[in-house]
PyMOL Python script that loads the backbone (N, CA, C, O; Angstrom):
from pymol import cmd

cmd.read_pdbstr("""\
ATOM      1  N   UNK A   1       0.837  -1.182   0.000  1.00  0.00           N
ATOM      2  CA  UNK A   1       0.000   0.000   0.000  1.00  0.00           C
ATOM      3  C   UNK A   1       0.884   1.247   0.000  1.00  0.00           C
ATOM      4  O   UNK A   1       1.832   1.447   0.759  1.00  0.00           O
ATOM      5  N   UNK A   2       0.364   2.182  -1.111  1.00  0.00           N
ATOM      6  CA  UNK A   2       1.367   3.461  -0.621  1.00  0.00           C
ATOM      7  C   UNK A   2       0.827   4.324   0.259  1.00  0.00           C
ATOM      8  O   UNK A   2      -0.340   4.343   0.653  1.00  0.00           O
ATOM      9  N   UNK A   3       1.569   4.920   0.507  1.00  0.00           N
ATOM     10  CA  UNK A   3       1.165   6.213   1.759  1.00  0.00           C
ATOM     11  C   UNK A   3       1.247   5.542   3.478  1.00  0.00           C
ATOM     12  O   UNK A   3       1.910   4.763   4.163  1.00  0.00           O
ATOM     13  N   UNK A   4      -0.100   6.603   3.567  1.00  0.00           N
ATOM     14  CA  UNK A   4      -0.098   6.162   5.235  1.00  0.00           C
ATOM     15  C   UNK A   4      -1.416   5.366   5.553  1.00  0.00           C
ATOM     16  O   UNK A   4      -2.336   5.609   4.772  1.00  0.00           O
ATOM     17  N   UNK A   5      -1.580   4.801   6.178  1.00  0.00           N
ATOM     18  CA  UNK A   5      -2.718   3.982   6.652  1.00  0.00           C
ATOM     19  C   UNK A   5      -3.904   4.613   6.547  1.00  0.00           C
ATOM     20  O   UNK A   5      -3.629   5.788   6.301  1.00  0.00           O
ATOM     21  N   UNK A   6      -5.522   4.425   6.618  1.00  0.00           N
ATOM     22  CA  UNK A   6      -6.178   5.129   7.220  1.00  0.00           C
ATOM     23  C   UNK A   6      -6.610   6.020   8.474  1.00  0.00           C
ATOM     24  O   UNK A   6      -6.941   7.197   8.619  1.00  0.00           O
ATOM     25  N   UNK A   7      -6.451   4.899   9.324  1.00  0.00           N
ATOM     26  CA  UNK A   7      -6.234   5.672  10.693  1.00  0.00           C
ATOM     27  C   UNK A   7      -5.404   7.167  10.556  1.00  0.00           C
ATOM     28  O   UNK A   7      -5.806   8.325  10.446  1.00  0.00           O
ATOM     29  N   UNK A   8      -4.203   6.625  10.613  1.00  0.00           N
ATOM     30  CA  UNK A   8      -2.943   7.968   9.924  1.00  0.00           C
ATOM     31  C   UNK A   8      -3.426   9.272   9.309  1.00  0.00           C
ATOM     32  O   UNK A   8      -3.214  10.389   9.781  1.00  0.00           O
ATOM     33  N   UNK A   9      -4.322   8.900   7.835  1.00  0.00           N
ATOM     34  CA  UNK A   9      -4.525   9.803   7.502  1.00  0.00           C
ATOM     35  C   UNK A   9      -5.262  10.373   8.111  1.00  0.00           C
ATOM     36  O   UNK A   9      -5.005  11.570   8.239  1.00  0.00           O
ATOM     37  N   UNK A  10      -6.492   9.858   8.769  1.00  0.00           N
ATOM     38  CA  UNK A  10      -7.767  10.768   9.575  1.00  0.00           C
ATOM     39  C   UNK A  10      -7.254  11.305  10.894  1.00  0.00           C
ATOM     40  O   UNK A  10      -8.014  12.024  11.542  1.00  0.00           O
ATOM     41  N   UNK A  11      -5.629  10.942  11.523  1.00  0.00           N
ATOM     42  CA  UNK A  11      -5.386  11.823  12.225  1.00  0.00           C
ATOM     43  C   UNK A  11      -4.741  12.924  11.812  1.00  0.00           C
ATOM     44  O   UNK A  11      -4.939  14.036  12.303  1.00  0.00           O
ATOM     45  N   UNK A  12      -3.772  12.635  10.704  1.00  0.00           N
ATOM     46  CA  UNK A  12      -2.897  13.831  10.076  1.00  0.00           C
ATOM     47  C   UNK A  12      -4.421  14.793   9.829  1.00  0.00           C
ATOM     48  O   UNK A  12      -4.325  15.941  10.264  1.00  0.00           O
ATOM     49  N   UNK A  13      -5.485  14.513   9.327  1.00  0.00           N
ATOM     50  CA  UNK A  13      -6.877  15.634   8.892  1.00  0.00           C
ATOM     51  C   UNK A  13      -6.895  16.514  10.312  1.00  0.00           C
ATOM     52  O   UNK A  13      -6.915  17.745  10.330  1.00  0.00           O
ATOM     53  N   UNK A  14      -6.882  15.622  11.558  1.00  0.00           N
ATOM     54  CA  UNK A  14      -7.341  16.427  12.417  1.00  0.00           C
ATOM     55  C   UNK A  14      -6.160  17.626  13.104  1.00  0.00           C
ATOM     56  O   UNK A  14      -6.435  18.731  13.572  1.00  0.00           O
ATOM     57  N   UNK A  15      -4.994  17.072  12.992  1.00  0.00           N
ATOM     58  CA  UNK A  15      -3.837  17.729  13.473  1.00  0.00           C
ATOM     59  C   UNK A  15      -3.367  18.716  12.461  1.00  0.00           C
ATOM     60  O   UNK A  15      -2.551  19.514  12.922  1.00  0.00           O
ATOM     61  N   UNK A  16      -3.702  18.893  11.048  1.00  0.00           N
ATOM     62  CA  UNK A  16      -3.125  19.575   9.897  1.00  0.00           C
ATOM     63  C   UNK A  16      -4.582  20.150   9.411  1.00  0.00           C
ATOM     64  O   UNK A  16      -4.640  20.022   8.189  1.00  0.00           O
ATOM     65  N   UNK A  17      -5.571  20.636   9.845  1.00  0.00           N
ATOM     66  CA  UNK A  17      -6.762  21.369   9.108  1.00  0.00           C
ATOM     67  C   UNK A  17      -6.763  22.452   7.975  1.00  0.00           C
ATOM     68  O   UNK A  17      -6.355  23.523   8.424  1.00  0.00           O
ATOM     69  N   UNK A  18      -7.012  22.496   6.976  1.00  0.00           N
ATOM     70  CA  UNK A  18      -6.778  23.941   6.178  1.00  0.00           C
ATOM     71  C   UNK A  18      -7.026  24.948   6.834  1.00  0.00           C
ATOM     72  O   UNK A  18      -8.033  25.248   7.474  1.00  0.00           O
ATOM     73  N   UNK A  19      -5.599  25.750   6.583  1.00  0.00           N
ATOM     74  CA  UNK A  19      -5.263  26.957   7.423  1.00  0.00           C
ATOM     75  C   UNK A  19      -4.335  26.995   8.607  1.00  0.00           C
ATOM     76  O   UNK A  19      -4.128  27.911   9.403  1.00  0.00           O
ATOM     77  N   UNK A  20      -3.678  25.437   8.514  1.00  0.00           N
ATOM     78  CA  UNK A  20      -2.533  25.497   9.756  1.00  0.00           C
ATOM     79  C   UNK A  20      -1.443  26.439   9.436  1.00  0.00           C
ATOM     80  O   UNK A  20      -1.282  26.756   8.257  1.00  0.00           O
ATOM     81  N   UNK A  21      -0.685  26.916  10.345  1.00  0.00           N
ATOM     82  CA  UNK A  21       0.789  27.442   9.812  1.00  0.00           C
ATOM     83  C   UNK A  21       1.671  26.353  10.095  1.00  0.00           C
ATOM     84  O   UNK A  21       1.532  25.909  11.235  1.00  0.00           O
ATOM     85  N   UNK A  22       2.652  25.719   9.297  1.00  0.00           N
ATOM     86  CA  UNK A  22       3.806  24.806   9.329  1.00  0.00           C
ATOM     87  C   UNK A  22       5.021  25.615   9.459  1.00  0.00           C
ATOM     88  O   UNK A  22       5.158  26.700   8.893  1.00  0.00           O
ATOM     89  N   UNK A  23       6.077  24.960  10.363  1.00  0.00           N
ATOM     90  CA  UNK A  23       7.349  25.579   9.528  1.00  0.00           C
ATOM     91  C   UNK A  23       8.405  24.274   9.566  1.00  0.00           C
ATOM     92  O   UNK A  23       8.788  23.667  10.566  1.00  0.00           O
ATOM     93  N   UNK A  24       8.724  24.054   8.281  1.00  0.00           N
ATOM     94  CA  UNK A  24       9.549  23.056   7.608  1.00  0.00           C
ATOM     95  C   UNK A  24      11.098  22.215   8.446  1.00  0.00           C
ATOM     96  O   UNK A  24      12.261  22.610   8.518  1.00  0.00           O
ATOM     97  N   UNK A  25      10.690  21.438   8.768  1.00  0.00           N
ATOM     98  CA  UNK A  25      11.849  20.857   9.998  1.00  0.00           C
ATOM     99  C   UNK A  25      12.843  20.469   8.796  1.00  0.00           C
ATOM    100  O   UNK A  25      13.957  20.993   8.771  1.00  0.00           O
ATOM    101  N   UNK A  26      12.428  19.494   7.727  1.00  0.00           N
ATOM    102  CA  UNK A  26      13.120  18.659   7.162  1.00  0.00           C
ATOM    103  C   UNK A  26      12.457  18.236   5.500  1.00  0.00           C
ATOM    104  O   UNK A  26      11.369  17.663   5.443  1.00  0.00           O
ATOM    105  N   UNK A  27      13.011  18.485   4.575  1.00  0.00           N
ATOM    106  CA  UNK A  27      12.242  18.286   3.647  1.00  0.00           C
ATOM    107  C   UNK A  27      12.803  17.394   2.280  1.00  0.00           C
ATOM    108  O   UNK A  27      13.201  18.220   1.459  1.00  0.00           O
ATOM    109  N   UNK A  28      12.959  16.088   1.792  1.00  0.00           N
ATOM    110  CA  UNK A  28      14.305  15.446   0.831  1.00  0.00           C
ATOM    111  C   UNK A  28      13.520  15.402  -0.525  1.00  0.00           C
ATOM    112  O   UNK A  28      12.684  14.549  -0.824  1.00  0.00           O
ATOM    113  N   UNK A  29      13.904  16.408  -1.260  1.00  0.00           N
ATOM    114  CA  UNK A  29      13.163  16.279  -2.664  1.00  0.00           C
ATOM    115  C   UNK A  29      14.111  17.150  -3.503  1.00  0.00           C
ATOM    116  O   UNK A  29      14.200  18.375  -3.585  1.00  0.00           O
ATOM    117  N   UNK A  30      15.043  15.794  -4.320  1.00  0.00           N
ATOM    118  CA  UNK A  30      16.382  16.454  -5.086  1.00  0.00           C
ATOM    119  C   UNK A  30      16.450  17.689  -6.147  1.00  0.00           C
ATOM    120  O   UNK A  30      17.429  18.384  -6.423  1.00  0.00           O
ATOM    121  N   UNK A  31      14.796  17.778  -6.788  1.00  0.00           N
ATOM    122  CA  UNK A  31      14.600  18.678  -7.056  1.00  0.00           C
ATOM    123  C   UNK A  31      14.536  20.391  -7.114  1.00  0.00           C
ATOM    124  O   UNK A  31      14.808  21.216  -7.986  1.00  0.00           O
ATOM    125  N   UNK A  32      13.940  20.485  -5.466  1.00  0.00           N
ATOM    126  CA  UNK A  32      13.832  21.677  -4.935  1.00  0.00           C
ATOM    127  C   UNK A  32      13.796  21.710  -4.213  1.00  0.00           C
ATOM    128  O   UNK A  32      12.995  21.021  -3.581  1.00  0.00           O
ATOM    129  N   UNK A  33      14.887  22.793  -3.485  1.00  0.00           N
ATOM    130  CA  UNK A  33      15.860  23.437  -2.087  1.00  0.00           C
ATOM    131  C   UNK A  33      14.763  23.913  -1.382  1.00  0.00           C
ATOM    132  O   UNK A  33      14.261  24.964  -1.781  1.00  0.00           O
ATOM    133  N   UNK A  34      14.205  23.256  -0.245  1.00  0.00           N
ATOM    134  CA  UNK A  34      13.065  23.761   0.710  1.00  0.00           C
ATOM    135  C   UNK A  34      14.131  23.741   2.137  1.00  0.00           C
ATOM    136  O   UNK A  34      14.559  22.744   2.717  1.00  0.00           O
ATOM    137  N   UNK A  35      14.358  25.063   2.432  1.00  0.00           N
ATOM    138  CA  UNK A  35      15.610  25.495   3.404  1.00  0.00           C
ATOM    139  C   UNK A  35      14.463  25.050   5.047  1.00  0.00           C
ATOM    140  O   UNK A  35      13.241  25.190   5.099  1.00  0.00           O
ATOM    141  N   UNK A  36      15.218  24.612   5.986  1.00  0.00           N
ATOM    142  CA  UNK A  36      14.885  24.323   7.204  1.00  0.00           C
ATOM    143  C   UNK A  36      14.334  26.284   7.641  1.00  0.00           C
ATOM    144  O   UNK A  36      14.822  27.361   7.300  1.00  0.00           O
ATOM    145  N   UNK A  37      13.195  25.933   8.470  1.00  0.00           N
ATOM    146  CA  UNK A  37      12.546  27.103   8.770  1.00  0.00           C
ATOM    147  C   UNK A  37      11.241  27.470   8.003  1.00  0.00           C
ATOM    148  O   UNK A  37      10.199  28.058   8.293  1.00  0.00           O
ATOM    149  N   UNK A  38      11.725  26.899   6.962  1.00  0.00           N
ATOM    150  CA  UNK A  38      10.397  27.956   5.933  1.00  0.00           C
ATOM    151  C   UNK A  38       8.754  27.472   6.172  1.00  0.00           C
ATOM    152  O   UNK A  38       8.265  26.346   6.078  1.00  0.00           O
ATOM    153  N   UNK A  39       8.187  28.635   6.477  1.00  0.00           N
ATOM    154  CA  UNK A  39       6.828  28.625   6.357  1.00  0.00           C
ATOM    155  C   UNK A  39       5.827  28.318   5.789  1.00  0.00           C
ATOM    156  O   UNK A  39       5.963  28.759   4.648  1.00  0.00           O
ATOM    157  N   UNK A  40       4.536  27.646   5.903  1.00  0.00           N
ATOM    158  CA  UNK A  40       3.553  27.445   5.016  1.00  0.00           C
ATOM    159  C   UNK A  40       2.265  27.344   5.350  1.00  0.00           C
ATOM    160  O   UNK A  40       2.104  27.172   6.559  1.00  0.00           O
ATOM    161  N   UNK A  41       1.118  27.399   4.598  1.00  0.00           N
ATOM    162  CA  UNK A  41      -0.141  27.294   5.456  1.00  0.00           C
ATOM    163  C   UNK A  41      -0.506  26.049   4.618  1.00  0.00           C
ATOM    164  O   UNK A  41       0.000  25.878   3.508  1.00  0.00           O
ATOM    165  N   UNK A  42      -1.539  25.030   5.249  1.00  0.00           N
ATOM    166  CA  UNK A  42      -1.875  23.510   4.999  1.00  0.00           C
ATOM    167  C   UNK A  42      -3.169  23.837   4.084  1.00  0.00           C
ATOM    168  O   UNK A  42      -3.957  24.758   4.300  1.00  0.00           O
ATOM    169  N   UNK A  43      -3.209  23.300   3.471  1.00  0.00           N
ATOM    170  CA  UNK A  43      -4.393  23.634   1.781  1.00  0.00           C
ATOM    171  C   UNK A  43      -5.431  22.012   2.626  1.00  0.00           C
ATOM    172  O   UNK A  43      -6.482  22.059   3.265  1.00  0.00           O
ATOM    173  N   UNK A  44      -4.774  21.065   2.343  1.00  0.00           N
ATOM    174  CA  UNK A  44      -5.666  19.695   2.646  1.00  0.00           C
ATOM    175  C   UNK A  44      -4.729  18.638   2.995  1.00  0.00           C
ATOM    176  O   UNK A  44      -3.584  18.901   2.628  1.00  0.00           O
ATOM    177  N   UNK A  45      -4.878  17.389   3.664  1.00  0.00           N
ATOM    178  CA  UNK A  45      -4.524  16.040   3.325  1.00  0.00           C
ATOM    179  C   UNK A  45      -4.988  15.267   2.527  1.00  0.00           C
ATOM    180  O   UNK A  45      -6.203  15.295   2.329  1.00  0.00           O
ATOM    181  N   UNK A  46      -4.329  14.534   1.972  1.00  0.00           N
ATOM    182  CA  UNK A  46      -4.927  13.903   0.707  1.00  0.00           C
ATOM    183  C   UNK A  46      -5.450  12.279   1.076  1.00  0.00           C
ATOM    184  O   UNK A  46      -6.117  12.483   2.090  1.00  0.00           O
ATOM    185  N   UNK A  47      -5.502  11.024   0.852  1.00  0.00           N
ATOM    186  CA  UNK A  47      -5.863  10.282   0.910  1.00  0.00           C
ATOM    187  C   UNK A  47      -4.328   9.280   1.040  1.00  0.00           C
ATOM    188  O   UNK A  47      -4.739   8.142   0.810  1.00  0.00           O
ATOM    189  N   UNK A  48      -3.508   9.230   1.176  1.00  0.00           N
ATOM    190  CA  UNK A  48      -2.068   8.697   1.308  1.00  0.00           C
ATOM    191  C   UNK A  48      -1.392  10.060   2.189  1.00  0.00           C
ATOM    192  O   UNK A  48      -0.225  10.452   2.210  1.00  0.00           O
ATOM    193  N   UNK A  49      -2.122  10.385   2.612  1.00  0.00           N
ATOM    194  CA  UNK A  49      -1.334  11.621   4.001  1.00  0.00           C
ATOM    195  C   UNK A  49      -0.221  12.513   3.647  1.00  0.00           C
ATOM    196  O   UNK A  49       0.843  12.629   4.254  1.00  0.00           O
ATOM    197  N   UNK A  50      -0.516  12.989   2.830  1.00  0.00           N
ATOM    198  CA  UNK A  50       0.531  14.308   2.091  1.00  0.00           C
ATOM    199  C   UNK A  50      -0.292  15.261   2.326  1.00  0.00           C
ATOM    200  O   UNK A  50      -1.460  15.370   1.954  1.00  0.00           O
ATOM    201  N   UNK A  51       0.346  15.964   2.962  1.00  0.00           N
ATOM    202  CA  UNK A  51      -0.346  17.601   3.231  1.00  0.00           C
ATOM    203  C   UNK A  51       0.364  18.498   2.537  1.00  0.00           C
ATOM    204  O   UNK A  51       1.526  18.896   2.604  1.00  0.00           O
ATOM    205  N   UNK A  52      -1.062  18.872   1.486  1.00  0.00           N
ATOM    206  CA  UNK A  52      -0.879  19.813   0.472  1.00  0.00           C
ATOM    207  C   UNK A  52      -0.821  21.056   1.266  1.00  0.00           C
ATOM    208  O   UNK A  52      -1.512  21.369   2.235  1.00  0.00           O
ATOM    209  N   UNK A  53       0.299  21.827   0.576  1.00  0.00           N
ATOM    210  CA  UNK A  53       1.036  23.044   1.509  1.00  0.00           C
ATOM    211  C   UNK A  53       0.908  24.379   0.245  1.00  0.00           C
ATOM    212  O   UNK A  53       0.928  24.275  -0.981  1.00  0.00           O
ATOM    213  N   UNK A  54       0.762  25.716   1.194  1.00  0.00           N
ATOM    214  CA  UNK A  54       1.102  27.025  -0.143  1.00  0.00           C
ATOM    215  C   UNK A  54       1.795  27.396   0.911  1.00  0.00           C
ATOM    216  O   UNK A  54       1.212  27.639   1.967  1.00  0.00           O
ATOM    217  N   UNK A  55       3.354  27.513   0.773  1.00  0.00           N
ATOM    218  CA  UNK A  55       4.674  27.424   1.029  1.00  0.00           C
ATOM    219  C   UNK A  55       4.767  29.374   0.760  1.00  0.00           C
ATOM    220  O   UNK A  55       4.410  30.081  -0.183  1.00  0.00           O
ATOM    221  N   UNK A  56       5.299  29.629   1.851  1.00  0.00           N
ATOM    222  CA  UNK A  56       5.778  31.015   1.870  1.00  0.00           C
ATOM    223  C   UNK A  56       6.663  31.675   0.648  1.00  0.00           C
ATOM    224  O   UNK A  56       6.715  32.848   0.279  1.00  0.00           O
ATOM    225  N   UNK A  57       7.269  30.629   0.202  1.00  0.00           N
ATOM    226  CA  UNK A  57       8.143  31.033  -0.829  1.00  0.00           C
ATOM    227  C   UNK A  57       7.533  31.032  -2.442  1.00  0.00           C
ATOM    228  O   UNK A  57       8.190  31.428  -3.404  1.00  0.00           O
ATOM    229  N   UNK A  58       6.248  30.542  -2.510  1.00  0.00           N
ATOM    230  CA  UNK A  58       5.538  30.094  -3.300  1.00  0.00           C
ATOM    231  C   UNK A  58       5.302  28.552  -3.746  1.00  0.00           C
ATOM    232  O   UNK A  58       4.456  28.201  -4.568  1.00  0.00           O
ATOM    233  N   UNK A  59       5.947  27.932  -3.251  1.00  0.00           N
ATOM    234  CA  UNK A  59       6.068  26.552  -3.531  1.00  0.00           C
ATOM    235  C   UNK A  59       4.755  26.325  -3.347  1.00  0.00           C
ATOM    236  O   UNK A  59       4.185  27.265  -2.794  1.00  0.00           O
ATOM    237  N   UNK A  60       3.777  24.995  -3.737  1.00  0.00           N
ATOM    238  CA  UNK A  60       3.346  24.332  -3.430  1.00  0.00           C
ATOM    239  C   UNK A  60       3.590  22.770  -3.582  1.00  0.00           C
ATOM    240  O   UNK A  60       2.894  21.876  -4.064  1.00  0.00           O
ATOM    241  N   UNK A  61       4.710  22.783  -3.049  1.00  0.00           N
ATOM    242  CA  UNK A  61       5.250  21.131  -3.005  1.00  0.00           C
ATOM    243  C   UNK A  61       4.398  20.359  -1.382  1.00  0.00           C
ATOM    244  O   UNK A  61       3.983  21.051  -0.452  1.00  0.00           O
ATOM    245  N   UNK A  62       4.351  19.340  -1.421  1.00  0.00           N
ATOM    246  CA  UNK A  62       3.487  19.148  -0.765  1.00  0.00           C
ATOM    247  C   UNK A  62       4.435  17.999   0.543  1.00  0.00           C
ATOM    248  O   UNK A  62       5.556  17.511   0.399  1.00  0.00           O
ATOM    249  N   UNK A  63       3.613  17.872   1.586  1.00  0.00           N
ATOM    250  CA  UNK A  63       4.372  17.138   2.967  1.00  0.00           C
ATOM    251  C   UNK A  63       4.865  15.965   2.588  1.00  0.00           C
ATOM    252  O   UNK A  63       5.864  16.639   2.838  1.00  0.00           O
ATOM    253  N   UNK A  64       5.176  14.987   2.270  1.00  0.00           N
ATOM    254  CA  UNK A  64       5.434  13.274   1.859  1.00  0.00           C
ATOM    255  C   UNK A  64       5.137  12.796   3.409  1.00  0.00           C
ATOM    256  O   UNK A  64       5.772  13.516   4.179  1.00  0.00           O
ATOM    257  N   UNK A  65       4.404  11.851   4.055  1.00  0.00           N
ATOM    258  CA  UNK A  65       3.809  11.111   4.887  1.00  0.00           C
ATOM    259  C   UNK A  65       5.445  10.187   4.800  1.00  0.00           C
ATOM    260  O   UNK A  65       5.921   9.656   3.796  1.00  0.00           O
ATOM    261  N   UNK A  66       6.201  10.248   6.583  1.00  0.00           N
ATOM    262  CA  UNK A  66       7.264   9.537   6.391  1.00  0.00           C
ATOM    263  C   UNK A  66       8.543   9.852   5.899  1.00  0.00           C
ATOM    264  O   UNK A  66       9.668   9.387   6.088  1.00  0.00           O
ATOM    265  N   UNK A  67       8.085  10.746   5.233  1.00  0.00           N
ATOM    266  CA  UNK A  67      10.021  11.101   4.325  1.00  0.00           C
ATOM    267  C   UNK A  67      10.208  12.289   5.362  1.00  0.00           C
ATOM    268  O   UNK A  67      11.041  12.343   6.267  1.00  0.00           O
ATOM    269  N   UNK A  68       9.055  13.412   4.957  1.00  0.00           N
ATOM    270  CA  UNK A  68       9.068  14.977   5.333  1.00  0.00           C
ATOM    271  C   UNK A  68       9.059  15.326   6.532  1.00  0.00           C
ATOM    272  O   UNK A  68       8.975  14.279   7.175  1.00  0.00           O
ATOM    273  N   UNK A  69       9.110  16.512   7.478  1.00  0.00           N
ATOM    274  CA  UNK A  69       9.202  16.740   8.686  1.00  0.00           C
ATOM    275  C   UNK A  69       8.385  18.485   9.037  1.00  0.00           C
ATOM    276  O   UNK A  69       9.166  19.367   8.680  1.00  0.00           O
ATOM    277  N   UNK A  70       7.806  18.735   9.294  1.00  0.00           N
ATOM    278  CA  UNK A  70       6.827  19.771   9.743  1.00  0.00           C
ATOM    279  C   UNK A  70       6.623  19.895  11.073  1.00  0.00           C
ATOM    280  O   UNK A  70       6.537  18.868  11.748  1.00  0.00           O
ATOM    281  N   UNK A  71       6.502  21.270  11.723  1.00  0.00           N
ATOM    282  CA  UNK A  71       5.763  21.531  13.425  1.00  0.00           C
ATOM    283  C   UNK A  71       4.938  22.431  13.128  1.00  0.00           C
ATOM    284  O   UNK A  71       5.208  23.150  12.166  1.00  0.00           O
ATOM    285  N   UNK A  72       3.831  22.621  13.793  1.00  0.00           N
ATOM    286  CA  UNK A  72       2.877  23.341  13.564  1.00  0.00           C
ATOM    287  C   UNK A  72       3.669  24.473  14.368  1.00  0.00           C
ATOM    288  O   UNK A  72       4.452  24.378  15.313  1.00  0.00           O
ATOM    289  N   UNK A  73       3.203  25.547  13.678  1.00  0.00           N
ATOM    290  CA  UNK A  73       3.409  26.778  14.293  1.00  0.00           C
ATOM    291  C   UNK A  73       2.317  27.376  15.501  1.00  0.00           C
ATOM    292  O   UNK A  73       1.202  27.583  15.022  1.00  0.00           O
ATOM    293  N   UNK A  74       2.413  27.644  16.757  1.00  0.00           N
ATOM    294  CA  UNK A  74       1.247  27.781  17.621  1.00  0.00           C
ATOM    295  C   UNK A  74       0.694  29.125  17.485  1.00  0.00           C
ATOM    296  O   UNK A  74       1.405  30.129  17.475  1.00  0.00           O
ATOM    297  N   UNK A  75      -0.864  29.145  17.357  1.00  0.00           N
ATOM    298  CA  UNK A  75      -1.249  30.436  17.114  1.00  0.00           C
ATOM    299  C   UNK A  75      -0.992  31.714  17.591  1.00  0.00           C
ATOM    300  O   UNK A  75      -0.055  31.561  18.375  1.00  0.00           O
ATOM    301  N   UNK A  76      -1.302  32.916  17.560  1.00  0.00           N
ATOM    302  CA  UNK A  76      -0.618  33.873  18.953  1.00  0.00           C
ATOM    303  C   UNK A  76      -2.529  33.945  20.154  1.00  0.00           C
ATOM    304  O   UNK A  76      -2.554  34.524  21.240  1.00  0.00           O
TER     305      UNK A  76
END
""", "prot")
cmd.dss("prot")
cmd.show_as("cartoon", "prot")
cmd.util.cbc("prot")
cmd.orient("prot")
């Protein structure tokens, strides 16, 4: 199976809601340089637990369930 389990995903839904703020712990995609720190707000989780992100920098590359690393940012 790819991704993350069900369970998994219906918790990543509840912990990652559209409109979280993230900021990027860890991110491995040889493509494109996503620097430790950077900001983003959470669009959705998908059904294999990738949380679709609109990335401060403009990116919308999205979380990978397992590879990637994110902390929620706490509201003020």
């Amino acid at each position: 199976m790819l991704g993350a389990p069900r369970e998994v995903v219906n918790k990543l839904r509840e912990q990652y809601p559209s409109g979280t703020r993230v900021e990027l712990i860890e991110m491995h995609d040889e493509y494109r340089e996503m620097p430790k720190g950077l900001q983003g707000t959470v669009n959705w989780v998908d059904d294999i637990g990738t949380i679709h992100m609109s990335w401060d920098n403009g990116s919308s590359l999205g979380v990978a369930y397992g590879v990637d690393k994110v902390k929620i940012i706490p509201s003020e």
